[in-house]
Backbone bond lengths (Angstrom), bond angles and torsions (degrees), N, CA, C in turn:
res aa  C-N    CA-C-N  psi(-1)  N-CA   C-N-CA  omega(-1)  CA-C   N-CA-C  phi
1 X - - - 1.444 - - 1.533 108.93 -
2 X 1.410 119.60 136.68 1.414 120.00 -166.08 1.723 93.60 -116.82
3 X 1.361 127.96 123.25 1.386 146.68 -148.29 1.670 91.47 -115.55
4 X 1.149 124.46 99.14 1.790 117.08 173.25 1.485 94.94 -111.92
5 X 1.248 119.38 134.25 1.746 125.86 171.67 1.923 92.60 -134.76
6 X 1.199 97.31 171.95 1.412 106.17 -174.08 1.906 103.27 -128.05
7 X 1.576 114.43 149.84 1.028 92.76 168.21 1.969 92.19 -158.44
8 X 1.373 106.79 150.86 1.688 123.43 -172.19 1.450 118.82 -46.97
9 X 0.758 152.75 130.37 1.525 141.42 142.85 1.707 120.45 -45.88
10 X 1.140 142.52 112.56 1.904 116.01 172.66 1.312 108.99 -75.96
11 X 1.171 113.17 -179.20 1.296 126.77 155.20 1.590 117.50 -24.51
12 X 1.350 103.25 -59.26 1.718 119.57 -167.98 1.637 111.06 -73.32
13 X 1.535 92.39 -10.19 1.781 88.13 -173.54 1.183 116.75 108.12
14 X 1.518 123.45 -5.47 1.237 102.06 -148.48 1.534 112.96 -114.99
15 X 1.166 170.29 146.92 1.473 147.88 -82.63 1.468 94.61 167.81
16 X 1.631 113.58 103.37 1.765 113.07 179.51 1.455 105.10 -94.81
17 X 1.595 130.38 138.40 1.118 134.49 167.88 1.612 110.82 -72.37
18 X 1.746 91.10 127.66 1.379 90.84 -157.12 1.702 106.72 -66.92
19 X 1.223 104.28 166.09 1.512 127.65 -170.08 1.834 103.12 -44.46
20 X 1.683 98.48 -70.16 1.753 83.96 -172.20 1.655 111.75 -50.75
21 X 1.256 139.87 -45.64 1.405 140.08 169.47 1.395 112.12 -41.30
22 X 1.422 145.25 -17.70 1.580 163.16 -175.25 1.248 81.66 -93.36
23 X 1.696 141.39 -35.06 1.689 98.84 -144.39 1.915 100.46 -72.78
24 X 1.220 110.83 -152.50 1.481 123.26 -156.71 2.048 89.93 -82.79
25 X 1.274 109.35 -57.10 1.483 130.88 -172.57 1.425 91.50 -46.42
26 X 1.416 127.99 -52.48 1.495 105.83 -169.93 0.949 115.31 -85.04
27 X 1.524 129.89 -40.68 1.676 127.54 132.30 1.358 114.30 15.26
28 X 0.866 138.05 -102.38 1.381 150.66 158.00 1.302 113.80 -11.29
29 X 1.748 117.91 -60.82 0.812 112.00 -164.35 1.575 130.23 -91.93
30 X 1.661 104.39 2.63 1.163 106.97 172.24 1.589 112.22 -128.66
31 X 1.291 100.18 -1.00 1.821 115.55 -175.33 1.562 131.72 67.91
32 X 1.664 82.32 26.91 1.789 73.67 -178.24 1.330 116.14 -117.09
33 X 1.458 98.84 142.17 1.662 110.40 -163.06 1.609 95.71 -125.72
34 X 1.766 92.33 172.74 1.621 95.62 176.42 1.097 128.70 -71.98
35 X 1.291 125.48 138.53 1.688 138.33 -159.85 1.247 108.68 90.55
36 X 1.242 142.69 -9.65 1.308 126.04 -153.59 1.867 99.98 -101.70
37 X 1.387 124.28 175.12 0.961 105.34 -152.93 1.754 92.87 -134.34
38 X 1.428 99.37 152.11 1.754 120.21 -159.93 1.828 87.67 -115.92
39 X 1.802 108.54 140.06 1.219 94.27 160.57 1.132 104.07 -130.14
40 X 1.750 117.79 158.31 1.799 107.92 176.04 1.316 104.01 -105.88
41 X 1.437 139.29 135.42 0.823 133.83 118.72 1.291 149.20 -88.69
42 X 1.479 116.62 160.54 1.211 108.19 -166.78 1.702 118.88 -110.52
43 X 1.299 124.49 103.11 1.306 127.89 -167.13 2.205 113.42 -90.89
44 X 0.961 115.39 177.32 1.442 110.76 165.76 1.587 126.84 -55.53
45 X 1.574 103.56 -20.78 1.023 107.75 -173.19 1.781 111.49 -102.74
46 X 1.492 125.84 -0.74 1.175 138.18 -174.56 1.395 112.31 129.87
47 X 1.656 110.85 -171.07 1.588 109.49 153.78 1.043 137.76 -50.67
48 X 1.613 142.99 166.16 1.109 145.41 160.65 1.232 90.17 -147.09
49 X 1.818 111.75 149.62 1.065 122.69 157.93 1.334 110.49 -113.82
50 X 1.711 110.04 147.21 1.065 88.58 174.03 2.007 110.13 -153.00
51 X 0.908 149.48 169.71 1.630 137.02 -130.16 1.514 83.42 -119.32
52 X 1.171 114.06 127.09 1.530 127.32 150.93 1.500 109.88 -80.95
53 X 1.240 113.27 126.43 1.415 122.40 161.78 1.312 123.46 -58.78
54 X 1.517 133.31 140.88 1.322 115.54 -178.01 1.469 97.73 -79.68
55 X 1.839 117.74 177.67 1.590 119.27 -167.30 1.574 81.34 -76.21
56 X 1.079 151.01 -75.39 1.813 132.35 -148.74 1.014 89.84 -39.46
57 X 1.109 154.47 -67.94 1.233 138.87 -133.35 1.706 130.69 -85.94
58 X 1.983 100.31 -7.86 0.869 91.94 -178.91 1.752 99.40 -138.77
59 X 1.617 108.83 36.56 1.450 124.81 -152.57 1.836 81.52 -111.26
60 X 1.540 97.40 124.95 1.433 108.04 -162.54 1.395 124.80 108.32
61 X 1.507 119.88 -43.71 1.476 118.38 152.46 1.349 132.62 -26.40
62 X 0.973 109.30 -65.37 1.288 112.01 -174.28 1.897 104.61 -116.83
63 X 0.976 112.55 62.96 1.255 116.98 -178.11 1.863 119.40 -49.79
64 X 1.298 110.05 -40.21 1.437 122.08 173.94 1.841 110.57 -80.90
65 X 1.304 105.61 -13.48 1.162 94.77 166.17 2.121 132.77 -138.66
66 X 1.782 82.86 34.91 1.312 104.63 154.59 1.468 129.00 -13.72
67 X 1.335 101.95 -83.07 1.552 112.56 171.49 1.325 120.37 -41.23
68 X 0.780 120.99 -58.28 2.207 140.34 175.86 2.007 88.72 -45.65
69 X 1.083 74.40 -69.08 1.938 96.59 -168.19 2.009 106.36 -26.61
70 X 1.408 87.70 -56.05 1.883 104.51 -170.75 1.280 111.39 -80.17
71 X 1.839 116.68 -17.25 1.505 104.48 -171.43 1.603 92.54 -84.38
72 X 1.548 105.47 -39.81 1.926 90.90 -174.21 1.235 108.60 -39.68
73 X 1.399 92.54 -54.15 2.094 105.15 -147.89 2.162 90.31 -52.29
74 X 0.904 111.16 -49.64 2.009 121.78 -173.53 2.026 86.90 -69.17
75 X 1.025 150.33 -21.02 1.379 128.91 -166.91 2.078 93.99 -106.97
76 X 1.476 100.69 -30.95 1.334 88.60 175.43 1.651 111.82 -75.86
77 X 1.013 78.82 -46.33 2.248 74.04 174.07 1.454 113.96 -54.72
78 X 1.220 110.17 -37.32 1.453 105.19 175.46 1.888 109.26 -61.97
79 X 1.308 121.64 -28.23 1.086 86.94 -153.38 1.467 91.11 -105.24
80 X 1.630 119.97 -5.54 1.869 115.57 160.93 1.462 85.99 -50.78
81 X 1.674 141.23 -70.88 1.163 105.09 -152.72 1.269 136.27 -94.95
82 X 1.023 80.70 25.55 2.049 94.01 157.91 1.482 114.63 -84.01
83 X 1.464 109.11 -58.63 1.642 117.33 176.94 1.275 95.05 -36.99
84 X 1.483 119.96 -76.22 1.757 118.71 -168.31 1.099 112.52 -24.35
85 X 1.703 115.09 -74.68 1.557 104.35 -177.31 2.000 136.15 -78.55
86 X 1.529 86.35 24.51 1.545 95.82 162.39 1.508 106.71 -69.94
């Protein structure tokens, strides 16, 4: 089943996941809670969002490639907070 909901942009940019996707069931089913972090990319075909894992959760995965692993996750945060303060 393919789930499309729509949701506003504000002024500030900023983009609420709509309500049925919040309830508890999708919770679960996709794991995302507050604080945790959504990324968009942008492909040929449009956006995608898509859920970054926090590091517990994925610390051990890739054990041989730790290092690689932590500089993305620290270069992508760096550059959400650059966008922000554009």
């Amino acid at each position: 089943m393919v789930m499309t909901e729509t949701s506003t942009v504000t002024s500030k940019s900023m983009v609420n996941i709509p309500a049925s996707i919040r309830k508890k069931s999708f919770r679960k089913k996709y794991g995302i809670h507050k604080g945790d972090k959504l990324a968009f990319v942008e492909t040929e075909h449009g956006l995608t969002v898509i859920w970054i894992p926090p590091l517990s959760e994925v610390y051990g995965s890739g054990v041989h490639e730790r290092h690689k692993i932590i500089q993305a996750i620290h270069e992508l945060e760096t550059e959400h907070r650059g966008e922000a303060h554009e």
